[in-house]
C-alpha positions as CSV (number, residue, x, y, z in Angstrom):
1,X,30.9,34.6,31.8
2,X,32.2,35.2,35.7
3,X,30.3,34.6,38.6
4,X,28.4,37.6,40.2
5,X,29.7,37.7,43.8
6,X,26.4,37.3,45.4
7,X,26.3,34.2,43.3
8,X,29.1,32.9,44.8
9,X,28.2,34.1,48.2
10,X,24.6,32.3,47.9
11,X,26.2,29.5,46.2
12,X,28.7,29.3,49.1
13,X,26.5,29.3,51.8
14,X,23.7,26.6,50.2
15,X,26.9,24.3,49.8
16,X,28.0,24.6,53.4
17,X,24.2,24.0,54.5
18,X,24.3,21.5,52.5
19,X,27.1,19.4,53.7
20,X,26.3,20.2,56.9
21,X,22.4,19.7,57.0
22,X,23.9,15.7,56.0
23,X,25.9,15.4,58.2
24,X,23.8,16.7,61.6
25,X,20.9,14.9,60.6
26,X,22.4,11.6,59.6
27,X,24.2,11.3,62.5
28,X,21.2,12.0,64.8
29,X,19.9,9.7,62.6
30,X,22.6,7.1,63.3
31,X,22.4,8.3,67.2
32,X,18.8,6.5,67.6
33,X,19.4,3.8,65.3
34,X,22.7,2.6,67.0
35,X,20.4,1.9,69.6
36,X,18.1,0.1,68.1
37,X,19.7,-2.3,66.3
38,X,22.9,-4.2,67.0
39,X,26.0,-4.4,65.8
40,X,26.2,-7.7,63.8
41,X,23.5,-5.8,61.6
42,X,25.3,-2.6,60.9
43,X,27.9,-4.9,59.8
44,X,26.0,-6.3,57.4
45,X,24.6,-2.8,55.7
46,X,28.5,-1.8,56.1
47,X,29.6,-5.1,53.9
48,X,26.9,-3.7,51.4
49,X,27.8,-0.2,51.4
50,X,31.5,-0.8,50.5
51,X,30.5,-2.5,47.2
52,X,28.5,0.4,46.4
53,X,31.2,2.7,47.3
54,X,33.7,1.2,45.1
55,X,31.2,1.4,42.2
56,X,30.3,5.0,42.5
57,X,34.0,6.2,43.2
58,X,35.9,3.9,40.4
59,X,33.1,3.8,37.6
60,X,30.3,6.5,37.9
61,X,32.5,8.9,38.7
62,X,34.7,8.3,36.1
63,X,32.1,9.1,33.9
64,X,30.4,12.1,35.5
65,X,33.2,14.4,36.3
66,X,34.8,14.8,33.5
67,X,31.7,15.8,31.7
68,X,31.5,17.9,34.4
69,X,35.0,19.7,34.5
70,X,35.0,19.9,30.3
71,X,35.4,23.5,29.8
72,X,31.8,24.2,27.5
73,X,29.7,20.9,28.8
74,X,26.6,20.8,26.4
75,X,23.2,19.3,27.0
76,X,23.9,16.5,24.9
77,X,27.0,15.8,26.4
78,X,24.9,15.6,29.6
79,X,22.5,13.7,27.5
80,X,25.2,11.5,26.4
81,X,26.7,10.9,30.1
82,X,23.1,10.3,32.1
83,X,22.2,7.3,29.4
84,X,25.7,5.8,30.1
85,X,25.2,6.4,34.0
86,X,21.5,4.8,33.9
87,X,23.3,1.7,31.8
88,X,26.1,1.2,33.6
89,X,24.4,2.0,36.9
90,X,21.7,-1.0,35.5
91,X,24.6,-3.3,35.0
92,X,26.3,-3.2,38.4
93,X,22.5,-3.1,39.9
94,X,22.2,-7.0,38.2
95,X,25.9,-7.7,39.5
96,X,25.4,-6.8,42.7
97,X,21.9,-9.3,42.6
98,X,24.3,-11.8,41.1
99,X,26.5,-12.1,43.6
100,X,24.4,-11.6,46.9
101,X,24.3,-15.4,47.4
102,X,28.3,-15.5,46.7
103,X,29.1,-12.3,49.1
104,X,26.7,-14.0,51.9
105,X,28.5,-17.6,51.3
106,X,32.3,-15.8,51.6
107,X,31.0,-14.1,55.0
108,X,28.7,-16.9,56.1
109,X,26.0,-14.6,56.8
110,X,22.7,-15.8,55.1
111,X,20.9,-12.6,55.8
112,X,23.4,-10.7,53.3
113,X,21.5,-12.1,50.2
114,X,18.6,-10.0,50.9
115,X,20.6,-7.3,52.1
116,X,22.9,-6.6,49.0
117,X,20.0,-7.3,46.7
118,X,17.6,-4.8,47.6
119,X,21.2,-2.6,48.4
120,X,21.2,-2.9,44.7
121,X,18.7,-0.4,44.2
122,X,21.2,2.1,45.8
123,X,23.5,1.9,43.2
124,X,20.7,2.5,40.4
125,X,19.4,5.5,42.2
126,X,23.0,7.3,42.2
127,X,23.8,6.4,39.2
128,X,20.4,7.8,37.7
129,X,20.9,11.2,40.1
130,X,24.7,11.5,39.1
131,X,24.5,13.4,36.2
132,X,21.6,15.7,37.3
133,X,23.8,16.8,40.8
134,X,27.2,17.3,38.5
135,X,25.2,19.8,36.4
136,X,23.5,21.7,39.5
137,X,27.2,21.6,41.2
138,X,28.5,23.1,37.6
139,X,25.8,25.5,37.5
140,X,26.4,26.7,40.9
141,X,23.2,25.9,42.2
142,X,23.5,24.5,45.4
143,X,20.2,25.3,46.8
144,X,18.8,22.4,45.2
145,X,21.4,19.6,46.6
146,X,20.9,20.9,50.3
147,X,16.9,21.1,50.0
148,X,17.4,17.3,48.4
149,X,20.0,16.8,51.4
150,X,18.1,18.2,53.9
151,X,14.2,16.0,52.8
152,X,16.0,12.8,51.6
153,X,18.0,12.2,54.6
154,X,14.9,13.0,56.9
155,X,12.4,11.1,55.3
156,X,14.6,8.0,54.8
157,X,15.9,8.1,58.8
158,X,12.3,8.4,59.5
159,X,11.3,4.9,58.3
160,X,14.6,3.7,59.0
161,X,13.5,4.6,63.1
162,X,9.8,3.7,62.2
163,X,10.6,0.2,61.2
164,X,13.6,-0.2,63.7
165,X,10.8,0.1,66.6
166,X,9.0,-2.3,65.0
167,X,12.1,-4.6,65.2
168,X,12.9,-5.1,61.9
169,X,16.3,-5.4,62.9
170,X,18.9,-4.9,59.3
171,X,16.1,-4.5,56.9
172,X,15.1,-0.7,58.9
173,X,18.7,-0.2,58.1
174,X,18.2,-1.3,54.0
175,X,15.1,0.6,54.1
176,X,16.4,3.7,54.9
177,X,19.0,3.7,52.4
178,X,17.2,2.9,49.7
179,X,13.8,5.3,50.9
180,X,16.6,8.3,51.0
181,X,18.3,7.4,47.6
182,X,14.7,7.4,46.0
183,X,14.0,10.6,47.7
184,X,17.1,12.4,46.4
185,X,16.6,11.3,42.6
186,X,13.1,12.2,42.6
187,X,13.8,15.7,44.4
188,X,16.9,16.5,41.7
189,X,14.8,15.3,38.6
190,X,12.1,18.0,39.8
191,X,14.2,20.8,40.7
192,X,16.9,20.9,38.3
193,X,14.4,21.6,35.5
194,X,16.3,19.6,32.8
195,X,15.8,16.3,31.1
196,X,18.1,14.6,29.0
197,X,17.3,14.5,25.4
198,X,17.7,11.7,23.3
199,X,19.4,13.0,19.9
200,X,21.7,12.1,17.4
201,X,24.0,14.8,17.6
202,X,27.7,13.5,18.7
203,X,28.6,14.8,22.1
204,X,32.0,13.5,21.6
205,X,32.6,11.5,24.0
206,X,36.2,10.0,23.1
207,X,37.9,13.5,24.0
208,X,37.2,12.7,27.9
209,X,38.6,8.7,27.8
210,X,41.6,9.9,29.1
211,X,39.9,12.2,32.1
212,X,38.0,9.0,32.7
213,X,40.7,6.5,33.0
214,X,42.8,9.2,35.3
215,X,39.4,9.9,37.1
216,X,38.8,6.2,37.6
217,X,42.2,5.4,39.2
218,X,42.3,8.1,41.5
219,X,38.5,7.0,42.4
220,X,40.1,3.3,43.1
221,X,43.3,5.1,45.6
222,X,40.6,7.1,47.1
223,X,38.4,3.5,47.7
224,X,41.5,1.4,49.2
225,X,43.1,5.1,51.1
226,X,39.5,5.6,52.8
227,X,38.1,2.4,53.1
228,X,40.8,-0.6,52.7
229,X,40.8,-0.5,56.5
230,X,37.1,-1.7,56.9
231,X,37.8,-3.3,53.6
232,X,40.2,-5.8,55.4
233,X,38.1,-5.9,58.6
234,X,35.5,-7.7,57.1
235,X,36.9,-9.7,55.3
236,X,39.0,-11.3,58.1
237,X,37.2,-10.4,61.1
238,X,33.1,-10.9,59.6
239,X,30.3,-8.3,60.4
240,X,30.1,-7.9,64.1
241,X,33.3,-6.4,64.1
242,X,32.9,-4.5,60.6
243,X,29.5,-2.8,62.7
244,X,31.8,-2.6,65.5
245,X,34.7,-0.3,63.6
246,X,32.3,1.3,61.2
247,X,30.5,2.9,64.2
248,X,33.9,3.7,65.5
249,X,34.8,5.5,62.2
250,X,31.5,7.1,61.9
251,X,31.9,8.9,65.2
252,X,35.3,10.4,64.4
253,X,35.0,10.8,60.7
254,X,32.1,13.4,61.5
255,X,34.4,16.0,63.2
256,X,36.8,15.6,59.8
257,X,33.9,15.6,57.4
258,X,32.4,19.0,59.3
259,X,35.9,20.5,59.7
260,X,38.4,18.9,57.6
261,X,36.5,19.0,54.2
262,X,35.4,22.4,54.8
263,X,39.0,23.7,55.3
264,X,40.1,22.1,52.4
265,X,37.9,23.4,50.0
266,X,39.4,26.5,51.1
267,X,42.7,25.1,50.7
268,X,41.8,24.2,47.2
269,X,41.3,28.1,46.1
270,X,44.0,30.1,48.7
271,X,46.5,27.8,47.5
272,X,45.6,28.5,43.7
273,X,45.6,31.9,44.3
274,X,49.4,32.2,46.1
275,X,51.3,29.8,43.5
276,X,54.3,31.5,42.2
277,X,55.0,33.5,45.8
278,X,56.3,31.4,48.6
279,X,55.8,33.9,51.0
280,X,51.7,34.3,50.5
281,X,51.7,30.2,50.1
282,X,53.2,30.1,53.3
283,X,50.8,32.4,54.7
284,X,48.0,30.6,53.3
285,X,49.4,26.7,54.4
286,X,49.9,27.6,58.0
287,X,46.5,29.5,58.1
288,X,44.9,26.6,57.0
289,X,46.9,24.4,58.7
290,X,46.1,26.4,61.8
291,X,42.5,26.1,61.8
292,X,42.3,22.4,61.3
293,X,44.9,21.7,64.3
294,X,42.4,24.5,66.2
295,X,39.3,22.7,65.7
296,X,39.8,19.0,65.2
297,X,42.4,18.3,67.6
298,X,40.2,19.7,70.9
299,X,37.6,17.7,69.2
300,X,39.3,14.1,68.6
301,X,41.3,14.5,71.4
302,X,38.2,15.2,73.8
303,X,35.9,12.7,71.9
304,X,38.9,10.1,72.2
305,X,39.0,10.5,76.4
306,X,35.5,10.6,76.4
307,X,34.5,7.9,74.6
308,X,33.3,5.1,77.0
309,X,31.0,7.8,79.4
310,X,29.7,9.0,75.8
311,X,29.3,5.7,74.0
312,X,27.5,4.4,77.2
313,X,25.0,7.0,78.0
314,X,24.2,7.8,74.3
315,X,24.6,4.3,72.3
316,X,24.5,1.7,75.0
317,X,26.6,-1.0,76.3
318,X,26.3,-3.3,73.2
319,X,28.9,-0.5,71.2
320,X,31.5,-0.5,74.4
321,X,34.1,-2.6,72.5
322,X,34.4,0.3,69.8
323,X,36.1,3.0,72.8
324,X,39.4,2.1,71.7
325,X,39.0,2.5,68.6
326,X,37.4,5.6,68.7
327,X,40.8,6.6,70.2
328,X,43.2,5.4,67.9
329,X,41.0,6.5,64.5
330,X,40.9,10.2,66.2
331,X,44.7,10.3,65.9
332,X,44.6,8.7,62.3
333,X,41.8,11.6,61.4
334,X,44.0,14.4,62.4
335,X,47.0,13.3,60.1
336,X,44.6,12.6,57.9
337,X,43.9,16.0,57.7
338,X,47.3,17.2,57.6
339,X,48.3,14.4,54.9
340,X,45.8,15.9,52.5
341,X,46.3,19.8,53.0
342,X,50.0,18.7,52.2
343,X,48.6,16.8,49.0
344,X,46.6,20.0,48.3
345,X,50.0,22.5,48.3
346,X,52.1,19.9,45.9
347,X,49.6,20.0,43.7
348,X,49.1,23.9,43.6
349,X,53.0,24.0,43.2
350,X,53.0,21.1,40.2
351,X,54.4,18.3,42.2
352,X,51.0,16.6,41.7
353,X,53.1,12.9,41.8
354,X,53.9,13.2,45.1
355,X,50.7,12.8,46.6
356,X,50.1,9.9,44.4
357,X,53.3,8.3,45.8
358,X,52.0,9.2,49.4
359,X,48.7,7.3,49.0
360,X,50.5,4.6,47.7
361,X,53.0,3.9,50.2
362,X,50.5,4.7,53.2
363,X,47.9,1.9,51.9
364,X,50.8,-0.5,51.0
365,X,52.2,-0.3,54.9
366,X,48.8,0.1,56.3
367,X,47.6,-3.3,54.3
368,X,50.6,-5.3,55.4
369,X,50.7,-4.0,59.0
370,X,47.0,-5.0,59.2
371,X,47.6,-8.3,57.6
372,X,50.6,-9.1,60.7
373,X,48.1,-7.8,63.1
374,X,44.9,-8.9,62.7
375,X,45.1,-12.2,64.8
376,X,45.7,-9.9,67.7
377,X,42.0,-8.3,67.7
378,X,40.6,-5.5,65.8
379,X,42.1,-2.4,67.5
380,X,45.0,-3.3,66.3
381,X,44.4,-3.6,62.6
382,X,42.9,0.0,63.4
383,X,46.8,0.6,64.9
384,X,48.3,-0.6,61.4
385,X,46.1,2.0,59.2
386,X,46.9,4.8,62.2
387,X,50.7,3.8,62.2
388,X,51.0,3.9,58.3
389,X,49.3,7.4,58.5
390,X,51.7,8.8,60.8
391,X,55.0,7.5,59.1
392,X,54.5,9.1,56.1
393,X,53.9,12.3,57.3
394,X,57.4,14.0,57.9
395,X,58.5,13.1,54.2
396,X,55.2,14.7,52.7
397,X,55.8,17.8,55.4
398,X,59.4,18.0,54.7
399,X,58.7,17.7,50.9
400,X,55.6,20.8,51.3
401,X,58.1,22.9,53.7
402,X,60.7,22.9,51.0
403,X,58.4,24.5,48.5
404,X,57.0,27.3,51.4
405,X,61.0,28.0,52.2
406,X,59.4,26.5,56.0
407,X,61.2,24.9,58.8
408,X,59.8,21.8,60.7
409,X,60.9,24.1,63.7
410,X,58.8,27.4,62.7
411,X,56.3,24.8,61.6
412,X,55.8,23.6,65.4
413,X,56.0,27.3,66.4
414,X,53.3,28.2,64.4
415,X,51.1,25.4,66.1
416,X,52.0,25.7,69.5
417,X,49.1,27.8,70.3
418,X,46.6,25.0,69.4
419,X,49.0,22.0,70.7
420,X,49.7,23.4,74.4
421,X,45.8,23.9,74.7
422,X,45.0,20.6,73.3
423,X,47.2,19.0,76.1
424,X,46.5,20.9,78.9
425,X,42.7,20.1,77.9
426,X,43.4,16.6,77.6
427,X,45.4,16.9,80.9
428,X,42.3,18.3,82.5
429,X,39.7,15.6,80.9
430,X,42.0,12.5,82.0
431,X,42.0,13.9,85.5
432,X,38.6,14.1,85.6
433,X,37.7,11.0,84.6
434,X,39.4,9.6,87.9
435,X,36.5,10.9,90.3
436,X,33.4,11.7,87.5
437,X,30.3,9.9,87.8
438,X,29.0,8.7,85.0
439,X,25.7,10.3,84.3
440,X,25.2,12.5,81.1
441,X,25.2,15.5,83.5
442,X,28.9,14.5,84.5
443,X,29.3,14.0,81.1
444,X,28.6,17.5,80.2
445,X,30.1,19.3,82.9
446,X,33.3,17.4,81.4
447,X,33.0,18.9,78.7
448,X,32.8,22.2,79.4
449,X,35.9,22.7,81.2
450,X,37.6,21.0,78.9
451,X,36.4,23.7,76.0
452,X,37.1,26.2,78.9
453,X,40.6,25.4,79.2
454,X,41.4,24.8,75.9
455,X,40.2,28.2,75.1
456,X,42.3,29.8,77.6
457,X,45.2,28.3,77.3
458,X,45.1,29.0,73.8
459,X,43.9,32.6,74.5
460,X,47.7,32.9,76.9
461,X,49.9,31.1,74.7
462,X,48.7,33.6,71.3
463,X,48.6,36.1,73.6
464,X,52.3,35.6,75.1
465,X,53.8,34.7,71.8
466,X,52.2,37.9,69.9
467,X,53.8,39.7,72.8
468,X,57.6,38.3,72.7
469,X,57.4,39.0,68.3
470,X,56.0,42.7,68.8
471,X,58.4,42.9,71.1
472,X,61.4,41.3,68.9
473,X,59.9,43.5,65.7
474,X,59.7,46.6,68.3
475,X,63.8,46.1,69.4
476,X,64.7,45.2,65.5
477,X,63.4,48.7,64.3
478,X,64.7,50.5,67.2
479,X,68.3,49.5,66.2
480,X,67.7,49.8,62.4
481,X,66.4,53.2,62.8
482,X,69.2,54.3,64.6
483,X,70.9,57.0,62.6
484,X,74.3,56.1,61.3
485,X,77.2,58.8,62.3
């Protein structure tokens, strides 16, 4: 049965609130903790996080989403997936216990034993929640994940400060992870109004093995695209510097995870919707395209000039080492961005390889560049994963433009409007850094007329380019509608 449209509409807005309501309030979240609690100890929550990462992407995903994407999933099929999640979830929880002493002898760090044991709980929480959010996400009820979002995430920062103050030091860190994983299980188990029923009815599991495997690899790309960087960090450079780049990566990941995963979601449907007509993909791509360049790259850019007058007056002195970067991982972000619209296109148009071959390349050059680099200091192993980004860009553009019929030169012309600005703002902000003074008044004054001239510059450039094509369509029908004698 379709979706009414004010289903979708309500559905549509709880999901955005939802994503966003995480992502404001974790980061304020992170804004008073950062200052708290040093680096060396968000280096060790980061170690622990990236083992529970890898889990959740390569195995309980593998399970819940193609349960999730089967075209009539039952409620013993659900049944059947939440009793494997809780299992396997159980498993990796007495792994991860296992091998705290190991992980904390490999970084030397004694404090990671008690770390990624009670970490361990994570892991059982989202795998007892992950069945329970795939079926509210199926039934399009998104109301639910952003009241979970918005009381999980609030309560668990809340102790997390609480205890902070009290100078727990990493454990305030541990405790607010696992407080807002608790939180979100129990909330979902109330509100979804479902339990899982233990029958003996087949749910047939076999027919999804081969959506799991597939599910499961993509999960482990996704892991070593997204994370190898940090991946590698730690495991050459220890945990200072792993808190050091993981703050740097948090701070520039949130104006892609606001922006960048929003557009594409979009992407996802307009590109769906215009396979088969080159002309509306087009359309669609450079729309899309378009809006990310418009809103990310005033925001990187700015946030990349800006960092050492922000870091200081917000964070403290103790994060200064992460301003470069901050720099360098804005520029990775925004081809990031691009990279993955690309990936979203070839896949709408059947070359769903390509993409594949992409990731693969980009995290085979960005693991050997950081592997030649790392001696030199972290910012540049953050250079390797930014350079590996940027090289294999023009062969997935030139590969997307030959599918729109699309020029790498209309391709610029179509983002002028947005580049121009974004230089003459970054023009504006390096200048002014000369003779600011650095006070958070300073600080915002900066930032004002840098969104001030961004906007007009933009504003003249659309304005003066609509004006010359008018003018060019205006001339072409003048001639064309000339009768013939």
């Amino acid at each position: 049965m379709a979706e009414q449209p004010s289903a979708l509409g309500s559905g549509a807005l709880w999901a955005m609130l939802d994503n966003l309501a995480q992502q404001v309030l974790s980061f304020a979240v992170f804004l008073i903790l950062a200052r708290l609690i040093a680096p060396q100890e968000f280096g060790l929550i980061a170690v622990a996080h990236l083992v529970i990462t890898f889990l959740r992407q390569t195995i309980l995903d593998a399970i819940v989403h193609p349960v999730a994407r089967c075209a009539d999933p039952t409620d013993a099929l659900y049944s059947y997936a939440f009793g494997l999640c809780v299992l396997v979830s159980a498993l990796m929880c007495a792994a991860m216990l296992a091998s705290a002493a190991v992980l904390a002898r490999w970084y030397a760090q004694p404090d990671l034993v008690v770390v990624v044991s009670w970490m361990s709980l994570v892991i059982l929480t989202t795998g007892m929640a992950a069945v329970y959010e795939a079926r509210l996400i199926r039934q399009m009820q998104f109301r639910p994940l952003a009241i979970r979002s918005i009381v999980s995430v609030t309560i668990g920062g809340v102790v997390g400060i609480v205890l902070a103050l009290r100078d727990a030091g990493v454990m305030a860190l541990v405790a607010q992870q696992v407080v807002t994983g608790a939180t979100a299980l129990a909330l979902l188990v109330v509100q979804s109004n479902w339990q899982p029923q233990w029958t003996k009815k087949r749910a047939h599991p076999h027919l999804l093995l081969a959506d799991a495997v597939r599910v499961g690899f993509t999960g482990l790309f996704g892991f070593i695209s997204s994370q190898g960087d940090t991946v590698l960090i730690s495991v050459l450079m220890g945990p200072y510097a792993t808190g050091i780049y993981s703050f740097a990566k948090r701070l520039t990941s949130a104006v892609y995870l606001v922006v960048g995963s929003s557009l594409l979601r979009l992407a996802i449907a307009a590109f769906a919707r215009a396979q088969g007509d080159s002309h509306a993909l087009r359309e669609s791509y450079v729309r899309i395209l378009g809006m990310s360049v418009c809103l990310m790259a005033p925001l990187l850019a700015g946030l990349s000039i800006l960092a050492s007058p922000l870091i200081a007056q917000f964070f403290g002195m103790a994060w200064m080492p992460a301003v470069p970067i901050v720099a360098l991982l804005s520029v990775f972000y925004l081809f990031l961005a691009a990279n993955q619209i690309n990936d979203y296109l070839l896949f709408a148009v059947g070359a769903r390889s390509i993409p594949m071959r992409r990731t693969l390349v980009q995290i085979v050059v960005a693991l050997a560049l950081g592997l030649l680099m790392f001696h030199k200091g972290l910012a540049w192993i953050a250079a390797g994963f930014v350079i590996a980004g940027v090289v294999v860009w023009p062969w997935a553009q030139w590969l997307a433009n030959g599918h729109m019929q699309f020029g790498f030169l209309k391709l610029a012309r179509a983002l002028q409007a947005p580049a121009l600005a974004t230089a003459a703002m970054m023009a504006v902000l390096l200048f002014s850094q000369r003779y600011a003074v650095p006070t958070a008044f300073s600080l915002g004054v900066q930032i004002v007329c840098g969104a001030g001239v961004f906007l007009t510059i933009h504003w003249m450039v659309t304005a003066v380019s609509s004006g010359a094509h008018n003018a060019l369509e205006d001339l072409t029908r003048l001639f064309v509608s000339q009768p013939v004698d």
